[in-house]
C-alpha positions in Angstrom: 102.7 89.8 137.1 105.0 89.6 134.3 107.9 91.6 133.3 108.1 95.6 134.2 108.4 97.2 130.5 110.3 100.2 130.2 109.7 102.2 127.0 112.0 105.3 125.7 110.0 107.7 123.4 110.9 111.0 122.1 111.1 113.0 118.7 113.3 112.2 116.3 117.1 112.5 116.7 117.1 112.7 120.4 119.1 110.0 120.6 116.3 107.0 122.2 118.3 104.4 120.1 122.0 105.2 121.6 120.6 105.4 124.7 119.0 101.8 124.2 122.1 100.1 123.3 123.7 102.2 126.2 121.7 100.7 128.5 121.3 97.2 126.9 125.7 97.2 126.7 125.1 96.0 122.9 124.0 97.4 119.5 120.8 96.4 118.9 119.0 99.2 117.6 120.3 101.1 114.6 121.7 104.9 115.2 121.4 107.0 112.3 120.9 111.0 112.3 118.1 110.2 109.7 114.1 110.3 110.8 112.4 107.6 111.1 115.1 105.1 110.9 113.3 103.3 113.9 110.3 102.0 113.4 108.9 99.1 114.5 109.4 98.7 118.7 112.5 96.9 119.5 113.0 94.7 122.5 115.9 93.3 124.7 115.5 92.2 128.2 117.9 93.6 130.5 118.8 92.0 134.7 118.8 94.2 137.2 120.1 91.6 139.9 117.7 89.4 140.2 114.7 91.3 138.3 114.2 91.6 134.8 112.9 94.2 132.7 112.0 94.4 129.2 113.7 97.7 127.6 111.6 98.9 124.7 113.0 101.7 121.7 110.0 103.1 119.8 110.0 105.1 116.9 110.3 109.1 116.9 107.0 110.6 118.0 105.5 113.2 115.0 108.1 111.9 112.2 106.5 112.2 108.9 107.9 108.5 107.2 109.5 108.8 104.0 107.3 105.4 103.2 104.3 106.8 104.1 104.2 104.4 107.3 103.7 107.5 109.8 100.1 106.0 110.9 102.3 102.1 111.5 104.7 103.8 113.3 102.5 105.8 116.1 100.8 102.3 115.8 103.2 101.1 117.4 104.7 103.6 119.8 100.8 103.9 121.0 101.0 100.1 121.8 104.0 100.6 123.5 102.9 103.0 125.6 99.8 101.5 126.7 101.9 98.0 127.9 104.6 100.4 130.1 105.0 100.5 133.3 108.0 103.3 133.3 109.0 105.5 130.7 111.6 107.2 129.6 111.1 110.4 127.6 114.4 111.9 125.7 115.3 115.3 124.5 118.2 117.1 123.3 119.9 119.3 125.3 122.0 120.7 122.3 118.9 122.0 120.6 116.4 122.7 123.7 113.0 122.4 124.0 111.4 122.3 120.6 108.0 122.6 119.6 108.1 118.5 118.8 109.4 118.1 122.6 106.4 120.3 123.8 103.8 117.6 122.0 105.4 115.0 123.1 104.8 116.0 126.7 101.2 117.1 126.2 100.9 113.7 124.8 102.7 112.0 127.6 100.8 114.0 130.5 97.8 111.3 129.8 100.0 108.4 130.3 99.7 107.0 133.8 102.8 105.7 134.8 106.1 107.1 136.0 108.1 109.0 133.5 112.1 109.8 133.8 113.0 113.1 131.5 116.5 112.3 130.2 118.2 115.1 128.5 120.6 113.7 126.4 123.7 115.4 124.9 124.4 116.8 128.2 128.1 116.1 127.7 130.0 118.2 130.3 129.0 119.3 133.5 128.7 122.8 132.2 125.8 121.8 130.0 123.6 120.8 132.7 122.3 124.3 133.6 121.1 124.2 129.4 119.2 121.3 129.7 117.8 123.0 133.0 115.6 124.3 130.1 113.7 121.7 129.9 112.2 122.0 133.8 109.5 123.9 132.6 108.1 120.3 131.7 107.4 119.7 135.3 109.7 116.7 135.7 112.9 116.0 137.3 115.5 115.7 134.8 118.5 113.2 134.7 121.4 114.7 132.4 123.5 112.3 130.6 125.7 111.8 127.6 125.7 108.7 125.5 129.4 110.0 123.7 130.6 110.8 126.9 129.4 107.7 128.5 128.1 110.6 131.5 125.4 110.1 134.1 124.6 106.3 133.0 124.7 105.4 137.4 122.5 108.2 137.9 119.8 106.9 135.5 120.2 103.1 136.2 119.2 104.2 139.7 116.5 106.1 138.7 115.1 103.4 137.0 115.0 101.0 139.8 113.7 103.8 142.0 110.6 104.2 139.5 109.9 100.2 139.1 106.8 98.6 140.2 107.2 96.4 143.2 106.9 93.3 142.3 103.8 91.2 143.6 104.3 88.5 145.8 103.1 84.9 146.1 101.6 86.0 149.6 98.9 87.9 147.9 95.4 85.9 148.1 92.9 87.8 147.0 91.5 86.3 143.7 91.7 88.5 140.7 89.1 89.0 138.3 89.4 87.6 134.8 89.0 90.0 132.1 87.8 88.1 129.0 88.3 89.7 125.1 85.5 88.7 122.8 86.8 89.1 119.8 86.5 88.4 116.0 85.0 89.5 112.8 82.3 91.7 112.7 79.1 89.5 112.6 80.0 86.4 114.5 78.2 86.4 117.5 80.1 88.4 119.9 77.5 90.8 121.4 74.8 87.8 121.4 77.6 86.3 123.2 77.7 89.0 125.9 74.6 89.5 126.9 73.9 85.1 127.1 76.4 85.7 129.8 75.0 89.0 131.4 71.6 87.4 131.3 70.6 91.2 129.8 70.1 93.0 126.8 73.4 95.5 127.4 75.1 95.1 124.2 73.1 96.5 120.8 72.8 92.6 118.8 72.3 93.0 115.0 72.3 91.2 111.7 74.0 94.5 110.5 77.8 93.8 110.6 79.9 96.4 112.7 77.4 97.3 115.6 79.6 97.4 118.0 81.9 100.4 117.5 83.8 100.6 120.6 84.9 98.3 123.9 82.5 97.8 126.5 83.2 96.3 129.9 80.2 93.6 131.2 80.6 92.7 134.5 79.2 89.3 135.4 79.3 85.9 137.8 79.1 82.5 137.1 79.3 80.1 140.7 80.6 82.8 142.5 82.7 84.0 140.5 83.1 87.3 139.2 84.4 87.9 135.4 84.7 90.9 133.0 83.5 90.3 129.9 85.6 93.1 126.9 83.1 93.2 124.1 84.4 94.6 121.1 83.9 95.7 117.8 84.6 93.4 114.8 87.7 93.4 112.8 88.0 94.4 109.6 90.9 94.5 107.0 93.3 97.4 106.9 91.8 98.7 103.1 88.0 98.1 104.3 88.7 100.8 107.4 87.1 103.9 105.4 85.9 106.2 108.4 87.3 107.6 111.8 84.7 105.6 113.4 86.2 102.3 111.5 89.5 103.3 112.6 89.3 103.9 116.5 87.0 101.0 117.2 90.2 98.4 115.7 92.7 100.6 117.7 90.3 100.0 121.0 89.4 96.2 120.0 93.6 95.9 119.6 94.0 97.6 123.2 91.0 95.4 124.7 93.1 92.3 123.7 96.4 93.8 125.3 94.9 94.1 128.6 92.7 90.9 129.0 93.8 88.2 130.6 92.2 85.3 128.1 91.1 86.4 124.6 87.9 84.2 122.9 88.7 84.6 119.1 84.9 83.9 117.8 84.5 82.6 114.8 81.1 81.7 112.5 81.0 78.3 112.1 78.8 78.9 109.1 81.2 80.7 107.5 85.3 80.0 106.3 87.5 81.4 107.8 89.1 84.8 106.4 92.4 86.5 106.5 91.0 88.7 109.0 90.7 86.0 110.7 94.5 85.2 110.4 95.0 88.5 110.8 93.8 89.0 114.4 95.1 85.6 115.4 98.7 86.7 114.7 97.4 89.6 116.7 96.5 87.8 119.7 99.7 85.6 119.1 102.0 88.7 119.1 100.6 89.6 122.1 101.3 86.1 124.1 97.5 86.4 125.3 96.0 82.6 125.8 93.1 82.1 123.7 90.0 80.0 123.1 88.8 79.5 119.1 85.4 79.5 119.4 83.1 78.2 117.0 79.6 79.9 117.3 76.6 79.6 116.1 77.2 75.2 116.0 73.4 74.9 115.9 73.6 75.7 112.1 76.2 72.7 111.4 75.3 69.8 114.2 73.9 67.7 112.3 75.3 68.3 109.2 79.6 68.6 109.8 81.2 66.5 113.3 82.9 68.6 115.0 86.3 66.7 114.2 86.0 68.5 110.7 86.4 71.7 111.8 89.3 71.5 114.3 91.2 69.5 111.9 90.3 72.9 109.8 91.4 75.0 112.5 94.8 73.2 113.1 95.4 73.4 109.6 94.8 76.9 109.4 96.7 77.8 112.6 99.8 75.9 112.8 101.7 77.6 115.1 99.2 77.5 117.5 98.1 74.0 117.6 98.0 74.5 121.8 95.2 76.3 121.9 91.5 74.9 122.8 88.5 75.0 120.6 85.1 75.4 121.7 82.1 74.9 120.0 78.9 77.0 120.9 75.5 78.3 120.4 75.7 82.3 122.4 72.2 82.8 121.4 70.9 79.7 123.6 73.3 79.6 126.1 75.0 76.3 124.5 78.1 75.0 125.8 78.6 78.6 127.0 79.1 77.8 130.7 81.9 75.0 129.8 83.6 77.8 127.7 84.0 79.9 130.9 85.4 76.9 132.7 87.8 76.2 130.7 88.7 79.8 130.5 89.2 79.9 134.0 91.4 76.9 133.8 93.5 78.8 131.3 94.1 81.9 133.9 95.2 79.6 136.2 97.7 78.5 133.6 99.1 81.7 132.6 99.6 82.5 136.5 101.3 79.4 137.7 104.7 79.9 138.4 107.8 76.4 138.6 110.3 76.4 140.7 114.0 76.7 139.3 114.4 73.4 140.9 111.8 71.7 139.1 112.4 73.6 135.6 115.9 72.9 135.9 115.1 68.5 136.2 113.4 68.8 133.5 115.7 70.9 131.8 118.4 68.3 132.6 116.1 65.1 130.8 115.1 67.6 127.9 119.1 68.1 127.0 119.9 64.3 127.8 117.2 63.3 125.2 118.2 65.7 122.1 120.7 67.7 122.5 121.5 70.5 120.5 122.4 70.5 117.4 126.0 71.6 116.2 126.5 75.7 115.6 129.9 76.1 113.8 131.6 72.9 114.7 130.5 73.8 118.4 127.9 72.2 120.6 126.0 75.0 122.1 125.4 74.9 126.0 122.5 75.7 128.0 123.5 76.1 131.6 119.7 76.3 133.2 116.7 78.2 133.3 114.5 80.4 135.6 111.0 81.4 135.4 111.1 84.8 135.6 107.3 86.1 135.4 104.1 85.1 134.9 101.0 86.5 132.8 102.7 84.8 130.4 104.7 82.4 131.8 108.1 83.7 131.2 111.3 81.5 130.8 115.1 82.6 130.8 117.6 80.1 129.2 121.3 81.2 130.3 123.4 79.3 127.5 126.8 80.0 125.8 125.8 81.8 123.0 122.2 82.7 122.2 122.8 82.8 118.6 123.5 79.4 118.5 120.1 78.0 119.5 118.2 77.1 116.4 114.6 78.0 116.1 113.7 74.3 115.9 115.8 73.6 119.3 113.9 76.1 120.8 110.5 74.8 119.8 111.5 71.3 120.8 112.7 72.8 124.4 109.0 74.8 124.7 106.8 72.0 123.8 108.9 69.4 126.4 107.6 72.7 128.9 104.0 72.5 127.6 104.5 68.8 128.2 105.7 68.7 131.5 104.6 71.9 133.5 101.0 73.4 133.9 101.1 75.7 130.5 100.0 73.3 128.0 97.2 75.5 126.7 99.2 79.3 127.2 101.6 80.8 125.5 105.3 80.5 126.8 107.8 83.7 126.4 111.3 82.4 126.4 114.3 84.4 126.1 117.9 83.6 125.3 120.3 84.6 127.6 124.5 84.7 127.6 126.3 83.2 130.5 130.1 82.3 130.5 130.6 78.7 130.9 131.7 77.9 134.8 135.0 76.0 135.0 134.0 74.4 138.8 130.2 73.2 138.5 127.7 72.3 136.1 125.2 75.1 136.6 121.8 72.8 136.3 123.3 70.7 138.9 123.9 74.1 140.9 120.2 74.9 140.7 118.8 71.6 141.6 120.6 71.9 144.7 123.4 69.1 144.2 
């Protein structure tokens, strides 16, 4: 549904950050023979044709951070791993297999997806029976050479070999919605769960932090069938004193990766906290479309209108002023069937996909209204723009020079989308893409078919 990520992991100094420049034809990620120079996952989407693919460089597995952010960093390669769909694991074939290399494949032999072994270095022909070594790893092995610019066709092709086929439009059976329930710890989730299950399958409590791990409910409403991702309630980074604490965030973060609508609960009793905030930006970060659910209304009713609290919410979350707010009771049932609806209405959002046709009209009005502001003395250009995935809707502009698209441009251009196509409650991905200007045709024109 959206767009194939391809992740490059490895220990340290193997070269993942060369190779994704390499690949990407730009510097983007910083090469430096020091550990741990990477550390946060960097992105760039790369076009292969007329797919795209999001190339992700993570930081070196088993690097012990000078900054003591070793547990961030595995943070993050973790998450990368569990959003790819191909990998690419890198080794040095100057130094051989090394007792780092061997973890990193015991670790990577629980990752299901496909995985290319690229053995870096390999700079001459002559060095590819040395990084023959590496075999023993029980994967075919593409040799290459950043420095010597060797073997870059060979992998390319390897990489489109290993992509996931993209799913077609002809496909009609209905998926099933997977549904996150998440929030602080005492909000209602689990009472939440088992309303909807109609059973007492989650453990509900007045003790905060029940619910140490994800749990999958399975459940219908009309006909329909849903899963239902209970999990355990946040808590902030400092308050995470046990093992127990710490795998049941790591499992509620993955449950939000791979739902399809998140329901961010929170007490209506109660103000909202930085966790809170916290695990919004979370969901945010994630482009996941989300509900704000206030539970447990049956304590407020008749005291606060319900106008109070979303004007509270809006304030709170600004950058997210698109997103629905329920109110509920979970332990009577309360609005709880309307919630679902809507939900449903919000998958159907995130898996609509526009025409280039259509995105390009409106496109066309959007830049005839406001165009965009001056960049250096120079009017930017935006030539048009494709919808290139779903799940979330994902939008390429081609312009003249990335760079020059202000963030505010870019918000104006996203809300006249929201506006105008059927996303106005889901999060919108857009990437900035460069295109030389044509000297024969104006390109929207081109795509609307004139």
């Amino acid at each position: 549904m959206g767009i194939p990520q391809l992740v490059i992991v490895g220990r340290p100094n193997v070269g993942k950050s060369s190779i994704f420049n390499w690949l990407a034809g730009k510097r983007l990620a910083i090469v430096d023979p020091t550990s741990g120079v990477t550390r946060d996952r960097v992105t760039h989407l790369i076009e292969f044709g007329d797919r795209f693919v999001e190339m992700v460089d993570t930081g070196g597995m088993g690097v012990k951070d000078s900054d003591n952010l070793t547990e961030q960093i595995e943070e993050q390669i973790q998450t990368a791993l569990d959003s790819a769909d191909l990998i690419l694991f890198v080794v040095d074939t100057r130094e051989g297999v090394t007792p780092l290399d061997q973890e990193v494949n015991k670790r990577l032999r629980y990752v299901n997806v496909p995985i290319i072994l690229v053995a870096n270095k390999t700079d001459a022909p002559a060095m590819d029976s040395q990084a023959g070594e590496f075999y023993r790893f029980g994967r075919k092995i593409i040799p290459v050479s950043v420095v010597s610019s060797r073997g870059k066709d060979d992998l390319w092709q390897a990489i489109i070999e290993r992509l996931p086929v993209p799913t077609g439009p002809e496909e009609n059976v209905e998926p099933v919605m997977k549904v996150a329930i998440v929030g602080r710890r005492n909000t209602g989730k689990s009472t939440f769960v088992n309303t909807l299950a109609q059973a007492e399958r989650m453990i509900v409590s007045e003790v905060p932090g029940t619910t140490r791990d994800s749990v999958d409910v399975r459940f219908e409403l009309d006909g329909k069938a849903f899963l239902a991702i209970d999990t355990p309630g946040f808590r902030r980074g400092k308050s995470v004193s046990t093992d127990i604490d710490f795998y049941s965030s790591h499992r509620a973060q993955r449950s939000i990766r791979r739902a399809d609508i998140v329901l961010l609960f929170f007490d209506a009793s109660q103000r909202i906290s930085k966790v809170d905030k916290q695990l919004c930006d979370y969901v945010s970060e994630q482009y996941k479309p989300c509900v704000f659910v206030a539970n447990k209304w049956d304590l407020l009713a008749d005291s606060m209108p319900t106008e109070k609290w979303v004007a509270y919410l809006r304030d709170t979350f600004r950058t997210m002023w698109y997103v629905p707010i329920a109110f509920i009771t979970g332990q009577t049932g309360r609005n709880v069937k309307a919630l679902l609806n809507h939900s449903q209405m919000l998958f159907k959002q995130s898996l609509s996909r526009i025409s280039t046709a259509q995105l390009n009209k409106l496109l066309r009005a959007a830049l005839e209204r406001n165009q965009p502001p001056l960049y250096k003395t120079r009017r930017p250009k935006i030539f048009y723009a494709t919808q290139v995935a779903m799940q979330p809707p994902t939008i390429v502009l081609f312009t003249s020079d990335p760079q020059s698209l202000s963030q505010t441009y870019q918000r104006y251009l996203l809300s006249v989308f929201r506006d105008n196509l059927p996303f106005s409650e889901v999060p919108i991905k857009l990437y900035l893409r460069k295109r030389a200007q044509s000297d024969q045709t104006d390109e929207i024109d081109a795509k609307l078919g004139k």
